[in-house]
TIKOL-637565 format. One record per residue (C-alpha): residue number from 1; residue in one letter; x, y, z. Coordinates in Angstrom, 1 decimal, m for minus. Each point is the difference from the previous one (the first is absolute). Layout:
N
{num = NUM, residu = a, X = X, Y = Y, Z = Z}
...
This chain:
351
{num = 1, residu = x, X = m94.5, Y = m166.3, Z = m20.9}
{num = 2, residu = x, X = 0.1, Y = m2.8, Z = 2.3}
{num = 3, residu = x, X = 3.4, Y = 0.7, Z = 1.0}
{num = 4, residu = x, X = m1.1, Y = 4.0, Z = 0.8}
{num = 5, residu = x, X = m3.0, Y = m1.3, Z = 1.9}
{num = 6, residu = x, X = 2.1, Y = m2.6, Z = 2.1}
{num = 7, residu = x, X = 2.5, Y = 2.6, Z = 1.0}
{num = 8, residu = x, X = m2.8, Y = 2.9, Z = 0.7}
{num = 9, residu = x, X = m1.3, Y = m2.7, Z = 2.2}
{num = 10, residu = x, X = 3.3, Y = m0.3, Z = 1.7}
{num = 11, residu = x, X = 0.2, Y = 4.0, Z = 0.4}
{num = 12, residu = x, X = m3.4, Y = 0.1, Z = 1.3}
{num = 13, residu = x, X = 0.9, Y = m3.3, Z = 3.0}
{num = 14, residu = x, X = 3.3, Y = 1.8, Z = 1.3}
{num = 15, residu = x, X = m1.7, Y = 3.4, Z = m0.1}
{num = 16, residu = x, X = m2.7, Y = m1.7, Z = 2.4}
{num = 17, residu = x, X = 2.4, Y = m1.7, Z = 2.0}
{num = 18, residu = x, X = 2.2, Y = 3.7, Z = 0.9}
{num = 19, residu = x, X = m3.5, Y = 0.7, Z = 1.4}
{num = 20, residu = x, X = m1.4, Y = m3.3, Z = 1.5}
{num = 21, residu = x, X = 3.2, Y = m0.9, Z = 2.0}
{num = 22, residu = x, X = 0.4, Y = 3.6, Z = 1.6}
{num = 23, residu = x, X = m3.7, Y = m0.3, Z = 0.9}
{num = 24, residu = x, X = 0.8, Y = m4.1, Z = 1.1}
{num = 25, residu = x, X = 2.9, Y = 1.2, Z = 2.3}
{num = 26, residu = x, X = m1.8, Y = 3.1, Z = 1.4}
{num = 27, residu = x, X = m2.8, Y = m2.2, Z = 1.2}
{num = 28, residu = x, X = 2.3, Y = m2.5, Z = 1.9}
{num = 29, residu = x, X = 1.9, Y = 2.7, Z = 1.8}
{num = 30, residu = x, X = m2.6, Y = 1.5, Z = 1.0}
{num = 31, residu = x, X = m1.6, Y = m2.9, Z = 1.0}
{num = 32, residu = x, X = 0.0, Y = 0.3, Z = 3.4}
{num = 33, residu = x, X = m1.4, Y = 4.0, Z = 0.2}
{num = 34, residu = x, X = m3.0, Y = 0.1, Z = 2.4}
{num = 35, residu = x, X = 0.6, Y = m3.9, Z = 1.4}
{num = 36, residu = x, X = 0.3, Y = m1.3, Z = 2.8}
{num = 37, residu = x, X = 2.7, Y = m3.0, Z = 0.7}
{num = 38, residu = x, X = m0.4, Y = m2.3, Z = 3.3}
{num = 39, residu = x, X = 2.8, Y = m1.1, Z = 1.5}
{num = 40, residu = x, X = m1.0, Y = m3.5, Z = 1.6}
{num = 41, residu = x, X = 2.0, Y = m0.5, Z = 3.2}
{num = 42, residu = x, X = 0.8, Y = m3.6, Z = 1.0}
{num = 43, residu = x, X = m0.1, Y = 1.5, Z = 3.6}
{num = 44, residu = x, X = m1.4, Y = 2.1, Z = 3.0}
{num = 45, residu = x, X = m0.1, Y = 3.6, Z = m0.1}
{num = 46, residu = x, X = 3.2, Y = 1.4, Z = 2.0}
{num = 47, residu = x, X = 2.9, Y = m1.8, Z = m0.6}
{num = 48, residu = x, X = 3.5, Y = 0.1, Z = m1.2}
{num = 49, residu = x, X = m1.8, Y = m1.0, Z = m3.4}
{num = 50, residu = x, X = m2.8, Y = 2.1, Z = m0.4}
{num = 51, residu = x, X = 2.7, Y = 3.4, Z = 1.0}
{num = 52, residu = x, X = 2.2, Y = m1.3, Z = m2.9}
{num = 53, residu = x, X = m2.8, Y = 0.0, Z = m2.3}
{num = 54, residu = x, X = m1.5, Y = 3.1, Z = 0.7}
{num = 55, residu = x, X = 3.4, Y = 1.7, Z = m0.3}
{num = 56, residu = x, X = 0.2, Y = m1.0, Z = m3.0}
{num = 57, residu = x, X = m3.8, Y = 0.9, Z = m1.3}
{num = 58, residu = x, X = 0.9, Y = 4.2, Z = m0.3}
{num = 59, residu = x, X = 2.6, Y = m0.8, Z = m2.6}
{num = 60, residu = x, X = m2.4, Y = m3.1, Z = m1.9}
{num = 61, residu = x, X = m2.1, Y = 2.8, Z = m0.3}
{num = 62, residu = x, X = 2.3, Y = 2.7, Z = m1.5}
{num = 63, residu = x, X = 1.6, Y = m2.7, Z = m2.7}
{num = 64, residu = x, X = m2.9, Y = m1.6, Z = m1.1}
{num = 65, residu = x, X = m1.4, Y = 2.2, Z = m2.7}
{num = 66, residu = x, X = m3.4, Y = 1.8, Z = 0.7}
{num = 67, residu = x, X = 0.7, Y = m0.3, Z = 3.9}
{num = 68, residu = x, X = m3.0, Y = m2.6, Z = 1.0}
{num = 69, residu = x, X = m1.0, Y = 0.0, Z = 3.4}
{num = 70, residu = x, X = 1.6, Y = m3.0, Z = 2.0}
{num = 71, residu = x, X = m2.0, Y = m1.6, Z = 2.8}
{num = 72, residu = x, X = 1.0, Y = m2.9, Z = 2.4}
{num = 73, residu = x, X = m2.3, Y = m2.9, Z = 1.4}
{num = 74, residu = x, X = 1.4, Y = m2.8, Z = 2.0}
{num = 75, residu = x, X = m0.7, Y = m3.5, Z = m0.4}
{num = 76, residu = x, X = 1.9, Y = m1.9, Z = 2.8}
{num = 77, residu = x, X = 0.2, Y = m3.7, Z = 0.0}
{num = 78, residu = x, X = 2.4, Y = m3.1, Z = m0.7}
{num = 79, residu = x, X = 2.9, Y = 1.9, Z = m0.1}
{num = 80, residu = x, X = m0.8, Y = 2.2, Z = m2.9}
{num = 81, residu = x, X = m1.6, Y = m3.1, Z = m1.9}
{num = 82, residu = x, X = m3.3, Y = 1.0, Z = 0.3}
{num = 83, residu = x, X = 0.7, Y = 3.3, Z = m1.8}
{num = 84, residu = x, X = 2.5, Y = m1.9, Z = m2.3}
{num = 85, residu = x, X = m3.6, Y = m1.9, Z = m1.0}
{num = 86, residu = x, X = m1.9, Y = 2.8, Z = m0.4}
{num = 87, residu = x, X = 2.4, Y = 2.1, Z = m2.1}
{num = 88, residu = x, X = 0.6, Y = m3.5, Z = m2.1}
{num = 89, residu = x, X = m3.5, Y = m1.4, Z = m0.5}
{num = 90, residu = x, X = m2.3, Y = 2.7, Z = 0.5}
{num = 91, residu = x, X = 1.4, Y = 3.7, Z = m0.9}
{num = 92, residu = x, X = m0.8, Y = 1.3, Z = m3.3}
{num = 93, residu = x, X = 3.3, Y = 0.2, Z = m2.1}
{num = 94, residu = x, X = m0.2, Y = 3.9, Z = m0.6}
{num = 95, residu = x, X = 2.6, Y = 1.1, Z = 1.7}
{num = 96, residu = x, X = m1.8, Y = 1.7, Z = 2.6}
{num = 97, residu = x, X = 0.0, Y = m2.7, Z = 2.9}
{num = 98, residu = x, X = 3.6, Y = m0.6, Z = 1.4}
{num = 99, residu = x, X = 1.2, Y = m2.2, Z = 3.1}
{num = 100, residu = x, X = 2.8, Y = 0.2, Z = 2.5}
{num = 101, residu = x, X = 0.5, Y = m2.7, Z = 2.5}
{num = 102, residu = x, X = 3.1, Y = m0.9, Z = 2.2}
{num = 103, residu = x, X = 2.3, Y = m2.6, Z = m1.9}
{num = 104, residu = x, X = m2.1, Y = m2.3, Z = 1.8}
{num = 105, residu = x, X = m2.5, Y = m1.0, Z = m3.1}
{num = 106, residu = x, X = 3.6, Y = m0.8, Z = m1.9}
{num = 107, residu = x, X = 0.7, Y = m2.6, Z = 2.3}
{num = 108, residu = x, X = m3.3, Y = m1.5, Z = 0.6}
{num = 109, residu = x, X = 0.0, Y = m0.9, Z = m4.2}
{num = 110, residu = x, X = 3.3, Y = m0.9, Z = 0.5}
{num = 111, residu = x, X = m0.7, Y = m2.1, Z = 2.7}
{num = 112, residu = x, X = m3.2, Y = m1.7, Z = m1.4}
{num = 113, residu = x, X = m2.2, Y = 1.3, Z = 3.0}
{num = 114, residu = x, X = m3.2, Y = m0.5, Z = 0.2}
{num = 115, residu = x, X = m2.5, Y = 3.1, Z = m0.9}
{num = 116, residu = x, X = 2.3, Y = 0.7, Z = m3.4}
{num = 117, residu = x, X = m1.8, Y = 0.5, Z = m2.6}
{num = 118, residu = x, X = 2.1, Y = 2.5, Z = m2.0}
{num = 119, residu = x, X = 2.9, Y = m1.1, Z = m2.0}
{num = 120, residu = x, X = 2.7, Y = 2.1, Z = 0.7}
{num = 121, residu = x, X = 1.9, Y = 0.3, Z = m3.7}
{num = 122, residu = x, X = m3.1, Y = 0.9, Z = m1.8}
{num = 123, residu = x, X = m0.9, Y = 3.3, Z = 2.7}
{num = 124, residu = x, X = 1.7, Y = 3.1, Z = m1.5}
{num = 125, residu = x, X = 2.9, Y = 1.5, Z = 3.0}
{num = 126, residu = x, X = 0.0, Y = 3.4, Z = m0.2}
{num = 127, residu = x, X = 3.4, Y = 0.4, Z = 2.7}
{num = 128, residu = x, X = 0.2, Y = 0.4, Z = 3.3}
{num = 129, residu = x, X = 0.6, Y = 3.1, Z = 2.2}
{num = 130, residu = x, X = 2.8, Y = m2.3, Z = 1.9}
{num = 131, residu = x, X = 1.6, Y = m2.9, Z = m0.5}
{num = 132, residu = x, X = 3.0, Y = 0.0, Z = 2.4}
{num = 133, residu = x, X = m0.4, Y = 0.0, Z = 4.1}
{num = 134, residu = x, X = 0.9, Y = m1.2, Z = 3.2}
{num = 135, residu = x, X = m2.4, Y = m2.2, Z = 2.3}
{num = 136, residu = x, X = 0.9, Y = m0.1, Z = 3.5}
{num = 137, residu = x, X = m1.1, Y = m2.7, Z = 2.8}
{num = 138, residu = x, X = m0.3, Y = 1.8, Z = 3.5}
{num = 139, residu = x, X = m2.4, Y = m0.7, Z = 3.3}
{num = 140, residu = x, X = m1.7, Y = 2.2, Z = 2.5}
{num = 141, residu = x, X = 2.4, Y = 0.6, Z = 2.5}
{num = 142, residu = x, X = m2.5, Y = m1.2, Z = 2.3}
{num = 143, residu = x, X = 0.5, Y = m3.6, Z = m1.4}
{num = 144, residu = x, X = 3.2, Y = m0.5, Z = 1.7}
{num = 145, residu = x, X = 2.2, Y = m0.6, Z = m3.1}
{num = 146, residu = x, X = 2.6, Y = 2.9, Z = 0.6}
{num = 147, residu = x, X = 2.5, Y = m2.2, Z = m2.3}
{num = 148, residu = x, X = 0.4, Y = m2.9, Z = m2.6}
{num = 149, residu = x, X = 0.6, Y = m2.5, Z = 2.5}
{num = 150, residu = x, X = m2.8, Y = 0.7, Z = 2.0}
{num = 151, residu = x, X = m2.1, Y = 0.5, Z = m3.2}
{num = 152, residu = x, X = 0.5, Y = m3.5, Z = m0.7}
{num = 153, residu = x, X = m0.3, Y = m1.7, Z = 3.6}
{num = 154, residu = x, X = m4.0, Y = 1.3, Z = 0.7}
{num = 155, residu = x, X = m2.8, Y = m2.2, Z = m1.0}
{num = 156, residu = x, X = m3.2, Y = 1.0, Z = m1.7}
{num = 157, residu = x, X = 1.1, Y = 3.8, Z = m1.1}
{num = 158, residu = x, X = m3.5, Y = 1.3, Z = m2.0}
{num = 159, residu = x, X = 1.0, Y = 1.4, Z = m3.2}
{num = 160, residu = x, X = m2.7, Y = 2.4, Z = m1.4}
{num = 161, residu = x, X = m0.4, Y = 0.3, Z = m3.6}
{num = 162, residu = x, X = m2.5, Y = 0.6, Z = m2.9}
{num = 163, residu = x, X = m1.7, Y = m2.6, Z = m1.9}
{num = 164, residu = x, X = 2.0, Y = m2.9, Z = m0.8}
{num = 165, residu = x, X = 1.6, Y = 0.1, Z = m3.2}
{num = 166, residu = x, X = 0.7, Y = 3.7, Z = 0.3}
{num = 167, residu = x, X = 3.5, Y = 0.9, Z = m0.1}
{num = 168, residu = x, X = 0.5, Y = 0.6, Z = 3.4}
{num = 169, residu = x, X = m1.5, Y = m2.6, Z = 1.5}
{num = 170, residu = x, X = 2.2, Y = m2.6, Z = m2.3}
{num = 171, residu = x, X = 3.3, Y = 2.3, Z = 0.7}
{num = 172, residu = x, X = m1.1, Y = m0.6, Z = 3.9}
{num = 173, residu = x, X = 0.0, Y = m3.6, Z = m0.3}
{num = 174, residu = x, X = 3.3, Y = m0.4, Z = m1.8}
{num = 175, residu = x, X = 1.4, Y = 2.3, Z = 2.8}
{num = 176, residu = x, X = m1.6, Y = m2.8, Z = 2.0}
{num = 177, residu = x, X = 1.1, Y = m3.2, Z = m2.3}
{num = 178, residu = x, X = 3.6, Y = 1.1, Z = m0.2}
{num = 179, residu = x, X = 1.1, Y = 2.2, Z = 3.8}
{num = 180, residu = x, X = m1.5, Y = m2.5, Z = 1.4}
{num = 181, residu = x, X = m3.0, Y = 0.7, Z = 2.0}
{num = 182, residu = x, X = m1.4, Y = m2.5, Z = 2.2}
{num = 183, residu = x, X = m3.4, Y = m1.2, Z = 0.0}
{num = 184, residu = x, X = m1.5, Y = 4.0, Z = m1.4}
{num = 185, residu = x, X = m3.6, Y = 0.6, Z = m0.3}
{num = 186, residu = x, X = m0.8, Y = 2.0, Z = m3.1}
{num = 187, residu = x, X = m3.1, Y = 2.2, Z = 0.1}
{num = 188, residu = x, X = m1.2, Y = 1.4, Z = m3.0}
{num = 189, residu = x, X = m3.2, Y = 2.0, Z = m1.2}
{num = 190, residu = x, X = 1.5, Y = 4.1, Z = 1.1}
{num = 191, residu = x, X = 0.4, Y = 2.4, Z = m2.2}
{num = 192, residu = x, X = 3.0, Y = 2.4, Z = 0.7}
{num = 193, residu = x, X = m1.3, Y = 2.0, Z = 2.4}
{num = 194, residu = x, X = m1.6, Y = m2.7, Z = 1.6}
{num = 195, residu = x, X = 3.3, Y = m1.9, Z = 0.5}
{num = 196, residu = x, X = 1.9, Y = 3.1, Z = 1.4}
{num = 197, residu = x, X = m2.8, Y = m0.1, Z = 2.4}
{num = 198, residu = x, X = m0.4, Y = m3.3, Z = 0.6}
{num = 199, residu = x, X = 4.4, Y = 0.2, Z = 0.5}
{num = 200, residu = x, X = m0.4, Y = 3.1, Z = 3.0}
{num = 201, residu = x, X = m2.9, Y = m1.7, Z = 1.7}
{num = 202, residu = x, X = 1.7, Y = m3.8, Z = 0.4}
{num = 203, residu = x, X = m2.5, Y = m1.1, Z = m2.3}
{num = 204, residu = x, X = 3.0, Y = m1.2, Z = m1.2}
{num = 205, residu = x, X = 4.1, Y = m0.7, Z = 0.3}
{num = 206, residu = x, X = 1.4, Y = 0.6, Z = m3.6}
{num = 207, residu = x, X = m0.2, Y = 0.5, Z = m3.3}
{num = 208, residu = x, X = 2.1, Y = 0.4, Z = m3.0}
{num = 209, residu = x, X = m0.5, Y = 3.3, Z = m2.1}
{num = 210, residu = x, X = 1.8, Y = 2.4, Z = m2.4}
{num = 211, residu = x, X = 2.7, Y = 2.8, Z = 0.6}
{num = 212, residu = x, X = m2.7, Y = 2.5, Z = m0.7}
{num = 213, residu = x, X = m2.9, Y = m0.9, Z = 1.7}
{num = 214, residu = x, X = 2.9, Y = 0.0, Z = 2.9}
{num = 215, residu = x, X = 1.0, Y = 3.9, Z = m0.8}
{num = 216, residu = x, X = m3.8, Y = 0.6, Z = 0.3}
{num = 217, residu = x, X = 0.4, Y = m1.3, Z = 3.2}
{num = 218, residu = x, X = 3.2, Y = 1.0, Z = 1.5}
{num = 219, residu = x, X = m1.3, Y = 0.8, Z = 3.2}
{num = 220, residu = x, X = m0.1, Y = m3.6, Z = 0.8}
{num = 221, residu = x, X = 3.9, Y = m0.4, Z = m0.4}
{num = 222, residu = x, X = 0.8, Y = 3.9, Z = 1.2}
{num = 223, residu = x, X = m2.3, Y = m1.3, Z = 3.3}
{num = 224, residu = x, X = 2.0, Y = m3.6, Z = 0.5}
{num = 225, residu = x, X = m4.0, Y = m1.6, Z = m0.7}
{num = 226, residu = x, X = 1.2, Y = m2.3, Z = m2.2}
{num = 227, residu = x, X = 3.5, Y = m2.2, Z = m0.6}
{num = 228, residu = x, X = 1.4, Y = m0.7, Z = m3.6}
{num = 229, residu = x, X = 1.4, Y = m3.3, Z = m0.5}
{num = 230, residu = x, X = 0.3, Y = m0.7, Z = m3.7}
{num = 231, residu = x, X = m0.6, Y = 1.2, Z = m3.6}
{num = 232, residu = x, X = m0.1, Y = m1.3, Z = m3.9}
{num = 233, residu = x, X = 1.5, Y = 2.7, Z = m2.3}
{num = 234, residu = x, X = m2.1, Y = 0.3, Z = m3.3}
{num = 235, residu = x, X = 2.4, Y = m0.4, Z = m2.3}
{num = 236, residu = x, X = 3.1, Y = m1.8, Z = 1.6}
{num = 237, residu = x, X = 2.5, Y = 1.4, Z = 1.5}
{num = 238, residu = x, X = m2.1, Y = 3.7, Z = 0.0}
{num = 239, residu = x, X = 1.5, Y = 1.8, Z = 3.3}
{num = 240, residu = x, X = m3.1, Y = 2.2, Z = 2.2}
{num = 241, residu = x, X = 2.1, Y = 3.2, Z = 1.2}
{num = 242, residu = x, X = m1.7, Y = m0.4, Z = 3.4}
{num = 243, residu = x, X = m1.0, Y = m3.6, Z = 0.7}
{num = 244, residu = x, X = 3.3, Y = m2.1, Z = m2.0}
{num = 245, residu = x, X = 1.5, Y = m1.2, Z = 3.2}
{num = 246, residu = x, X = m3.1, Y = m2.4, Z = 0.3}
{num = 247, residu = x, X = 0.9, Y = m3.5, Z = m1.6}
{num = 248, residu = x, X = m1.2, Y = m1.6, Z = m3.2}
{num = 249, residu = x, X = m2.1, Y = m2.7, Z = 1.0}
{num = 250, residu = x, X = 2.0, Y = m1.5, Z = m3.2}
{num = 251, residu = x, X = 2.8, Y = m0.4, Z = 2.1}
{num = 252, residu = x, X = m2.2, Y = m2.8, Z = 2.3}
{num = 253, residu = x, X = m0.9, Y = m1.8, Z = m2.8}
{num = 254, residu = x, X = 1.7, Y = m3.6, Z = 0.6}
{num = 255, residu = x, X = m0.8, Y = m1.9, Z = m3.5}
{num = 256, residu = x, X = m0.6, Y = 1.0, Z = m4.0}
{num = 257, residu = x, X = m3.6, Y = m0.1, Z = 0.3}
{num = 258, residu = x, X = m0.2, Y = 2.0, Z = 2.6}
{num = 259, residu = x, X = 2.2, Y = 2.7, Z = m2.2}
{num = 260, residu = x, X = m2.3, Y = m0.6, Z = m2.8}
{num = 261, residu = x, X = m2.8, Y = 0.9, Z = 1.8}
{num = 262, residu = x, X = 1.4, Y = 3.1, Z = 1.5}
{num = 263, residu = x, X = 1.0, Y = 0.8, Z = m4.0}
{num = 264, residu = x, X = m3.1, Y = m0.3, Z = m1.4}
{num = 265, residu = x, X = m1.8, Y = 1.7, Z = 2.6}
{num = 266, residu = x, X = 2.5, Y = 2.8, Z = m0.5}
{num = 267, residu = x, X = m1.0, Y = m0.4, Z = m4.3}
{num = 268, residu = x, X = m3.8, Y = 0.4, Z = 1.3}
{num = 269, residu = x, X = 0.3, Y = 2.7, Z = 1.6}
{num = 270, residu = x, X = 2.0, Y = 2.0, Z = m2.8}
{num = 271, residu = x, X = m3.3, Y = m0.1, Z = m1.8}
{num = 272, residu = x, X = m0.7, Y = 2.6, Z = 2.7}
{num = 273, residu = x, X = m3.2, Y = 1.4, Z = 0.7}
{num = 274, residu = x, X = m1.5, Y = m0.1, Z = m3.7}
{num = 275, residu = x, X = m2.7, Y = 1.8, Z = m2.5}
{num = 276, residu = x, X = m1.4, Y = m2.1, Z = m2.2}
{num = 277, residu = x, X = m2.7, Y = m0.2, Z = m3.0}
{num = 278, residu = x, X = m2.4, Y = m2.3, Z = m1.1}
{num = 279, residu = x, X = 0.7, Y = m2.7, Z = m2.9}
{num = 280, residu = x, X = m1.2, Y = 1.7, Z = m3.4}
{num = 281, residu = x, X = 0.4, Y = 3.6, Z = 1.1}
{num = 282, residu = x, X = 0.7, Y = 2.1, Z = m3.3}
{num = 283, residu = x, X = 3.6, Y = 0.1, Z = m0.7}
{num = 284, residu = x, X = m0.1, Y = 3.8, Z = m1.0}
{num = 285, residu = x, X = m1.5, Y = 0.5, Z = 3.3}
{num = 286, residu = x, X = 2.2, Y = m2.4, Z = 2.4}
{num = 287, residu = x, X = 2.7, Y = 2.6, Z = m2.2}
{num = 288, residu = x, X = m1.4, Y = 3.3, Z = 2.0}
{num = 289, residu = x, X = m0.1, Y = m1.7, Z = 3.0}
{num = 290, residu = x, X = 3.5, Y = m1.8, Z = 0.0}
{num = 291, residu = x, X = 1.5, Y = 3.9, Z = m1.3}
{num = 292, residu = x, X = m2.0, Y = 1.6, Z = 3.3}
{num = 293, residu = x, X = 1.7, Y = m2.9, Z = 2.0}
{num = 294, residu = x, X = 3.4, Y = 0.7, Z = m1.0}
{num = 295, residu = x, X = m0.4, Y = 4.1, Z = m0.6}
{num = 296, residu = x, X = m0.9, Y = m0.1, Z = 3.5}
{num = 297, residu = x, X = 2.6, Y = m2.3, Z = 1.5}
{num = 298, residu = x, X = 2.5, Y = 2.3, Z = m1.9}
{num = 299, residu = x, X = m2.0, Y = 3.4, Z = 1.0}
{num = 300, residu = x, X = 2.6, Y = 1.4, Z = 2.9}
{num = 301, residu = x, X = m2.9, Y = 1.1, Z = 2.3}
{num = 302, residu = x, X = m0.9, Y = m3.5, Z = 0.1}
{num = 303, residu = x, X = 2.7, Y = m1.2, Z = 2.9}
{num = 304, residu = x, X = m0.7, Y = 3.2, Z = 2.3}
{num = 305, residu = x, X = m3.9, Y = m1.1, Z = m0.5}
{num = 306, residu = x, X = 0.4, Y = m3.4, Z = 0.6}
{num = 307, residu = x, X = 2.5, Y = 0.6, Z = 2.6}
{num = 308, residu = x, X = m2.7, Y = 2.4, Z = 1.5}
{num = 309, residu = x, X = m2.7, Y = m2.6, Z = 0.1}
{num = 310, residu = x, X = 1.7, Y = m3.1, Z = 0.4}
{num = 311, residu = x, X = 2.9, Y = 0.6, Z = 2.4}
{num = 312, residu = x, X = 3.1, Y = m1.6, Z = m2.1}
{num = 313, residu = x, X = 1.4, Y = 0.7, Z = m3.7}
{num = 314, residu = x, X = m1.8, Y = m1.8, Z = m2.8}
{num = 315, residu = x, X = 1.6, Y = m2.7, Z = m2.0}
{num = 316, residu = x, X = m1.7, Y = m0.3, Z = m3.3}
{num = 317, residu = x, X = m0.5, Y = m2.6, Z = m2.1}
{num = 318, residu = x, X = m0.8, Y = 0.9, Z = m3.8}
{num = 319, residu = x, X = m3.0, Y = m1.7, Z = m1.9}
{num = 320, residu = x, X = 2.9, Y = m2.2, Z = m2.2}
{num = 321, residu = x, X = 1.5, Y = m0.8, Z = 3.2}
{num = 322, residu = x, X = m3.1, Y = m1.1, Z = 1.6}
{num = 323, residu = x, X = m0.9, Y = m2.1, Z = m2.9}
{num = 324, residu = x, X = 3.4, Y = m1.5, Z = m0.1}
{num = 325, residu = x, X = m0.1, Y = m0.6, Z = 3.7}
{num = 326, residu = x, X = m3.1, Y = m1.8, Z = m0.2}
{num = 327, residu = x, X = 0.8, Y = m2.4, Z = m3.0}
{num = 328, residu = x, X = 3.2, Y = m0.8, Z = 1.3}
{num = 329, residu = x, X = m0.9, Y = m1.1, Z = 3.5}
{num = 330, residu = x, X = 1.5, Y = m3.1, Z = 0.9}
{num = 331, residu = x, X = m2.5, Y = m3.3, Z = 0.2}
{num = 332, residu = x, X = 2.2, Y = m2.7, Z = 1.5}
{num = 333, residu = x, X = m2.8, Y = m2.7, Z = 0.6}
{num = 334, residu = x, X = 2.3, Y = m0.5, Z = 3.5}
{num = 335, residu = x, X = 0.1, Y = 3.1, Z = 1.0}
{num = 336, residu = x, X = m3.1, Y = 1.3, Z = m0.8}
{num = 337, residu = x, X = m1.3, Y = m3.1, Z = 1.8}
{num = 338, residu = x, X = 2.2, Y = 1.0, Z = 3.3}
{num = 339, residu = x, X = m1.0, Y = 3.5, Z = m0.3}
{num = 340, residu = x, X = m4.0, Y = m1.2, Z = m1.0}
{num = 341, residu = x, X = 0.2, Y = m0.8, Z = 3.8}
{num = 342, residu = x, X = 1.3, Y = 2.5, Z = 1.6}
{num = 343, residu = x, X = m2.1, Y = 2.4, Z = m1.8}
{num = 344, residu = x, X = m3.1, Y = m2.0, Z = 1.6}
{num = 345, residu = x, X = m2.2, Y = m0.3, Z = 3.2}
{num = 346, residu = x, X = 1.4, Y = m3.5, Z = 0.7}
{num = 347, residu = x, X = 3.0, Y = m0.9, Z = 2.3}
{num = 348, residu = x, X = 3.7, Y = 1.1, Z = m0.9}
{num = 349, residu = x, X = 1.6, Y = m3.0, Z = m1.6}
{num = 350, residu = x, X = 2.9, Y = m1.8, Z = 1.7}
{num = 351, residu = x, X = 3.4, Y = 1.7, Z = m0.5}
């Protein structure tokens, strides 16, 4: 009887389970009907990385099962850190508060800056809408610098940027470190639009910036306004159809550290521009979302969209990639210490 009773018991548990894991796999797919997911932004409305995330937000919202409704807020400050914080320390784990920053926040953990309070290998990277690019050093034509030479013979050139620690402003200064400049005055504190501004009014001379903030912007080469004197190619050796007569500023490097330097900012930035969760988010749920990442970057709408919005071709980087790219950054204590300056508000270091 025993032995009847222990296997009608049995029955009776697998008979519940056919019901309860249905019921259990129903509920988490369609988690997300009627919700609302905020996308933190490590940024100011209107630039080169708030058009990549919103071409990517129509798609989000057809993979993700039950189609929430996706809204943006920005939270600008410390180079993405501050959102890095927010989305680390604060957010509830629930899968339904994301950031996207720059690659900015990477190197500022990498780096050991100041205002870090995330740690990078415990936040969940969702992939990145692109990973590979171009960033381009030019001047106001204004500024006198119609070539290299000349570039490098005026004083004091004002190179506009965001707030240090963002990508841009750290790709300007190696641009600076490594051409080199003499004596450049970097102003920071602009968003994007602010700096295009800031560029056509003589606010100021320069500024480094990426191949598709450029496109957006074409008027200013089409026009002779500005003059293009070098670029980094994200990864090496990548040829831009329009722009690859510029030079690598690889190529003025004059030591190993300096090379190193120039290779790990290139291993920054191929962490791109990325989504991330916070530490402790449900696994079944960082699931949907990593799925909607990668149906989307393999959706073929997706590159006319983005292409639409953003002005170049995406380059995605898949949630495994980004997680790989991320825990396999390189943490020379040398050159993290070289690049810890260069990435600051203090004075270039000695060549």
């Amino acid at each position: 009887m025993k032995i009847i009773e222990s296997v009608r018991k049995f029955i009776c548990a697998q008979v519940a389970l056919l019901f309860f894991i249905p019921a259990l796999t129903f509920a988490q797919s369609n988690f997300y009907q009627g919700k609302t997911i905020r996308i933190i932004h490590g940024r100011n409305a209107g630039g080169s990385g708030d058009l990549r995330v919103k071409a990517m937000v129509p798609f989000l919202q057809k993979y993700i099962p039950g189609n929430p409704t996706i809204i943006h807020e920005f939270m600008p400050g410390g180079g993405g850190r501050k959102t890095a914080n927010y989305i680390f320390a604060s957010a509830a784990p629930d899968g339904l508060t994301i950031g996207n920053t720059g690659g900015g926040m990477v190197a500022s953990a990498v780096l050991g800056e100041t205002g870090v309070q995330y740690n990078l290998d415990k936040l969940i990277f969702l992939g990145s809408p692109y990973s590979s690019t171009h960033y381009i050093f030019l001047t106001r034509r204004e500024a006198g610098a119609t070539n290299l030479e000349k570039l490098r013979s005026i004083s004091g050139l004002r190179l506009g940027a965001q707030s240090v620690g963002h990508t841009i402003y750290n790709i300007g200064r190696v641009f600076a470190w490594v051409a080199p400049l003499k004596e450049p005055n970097f102003v920071s504190g602009y968003s994007t639009p602010e700096r295009d501004a800031a560029l056509m009014s003589g606010e100021i001379d320069a500024m480094a910036t990426a191949d598709d903030h450029l496109t957006r912007n074409i008027e200013w080469v089409k026009k002779q306004q500005v003059d293009l004197h070098l670029m980094i190619a994200v990864p090496k050796g990548l040829k831009h159809p329009d722009y690859g007569h510029l030079p690598d500023l690889e190529a003025f490097a004059k030591s190993e550290r300096e090379r190193k330097v120039i290779a790990m900012f290139r291993n920054l930035r191929l962490t791109g521009s990325p989504f991330f969760a916070p530490p402790g988010t449900p696994a079944e749920r960082i699931e949907i979302l990593t799925q909607a990442v990668t149906k989307t970057f393999k959706d073929p709408a997706f590159p006319q969209e983005y292409k639409k919005l953003v002005g170049d071709d995406p380059s995605p980087l898949f949630p495994e990639e980004n997680q790989r790219a991320i825990r396999e950054l390189p943490r020379d204590p040398e050159t993290v210490g070289l690049f810890h300056k260069l990435a600051g508000p203090g004075p270039l270091p000695p060549r």
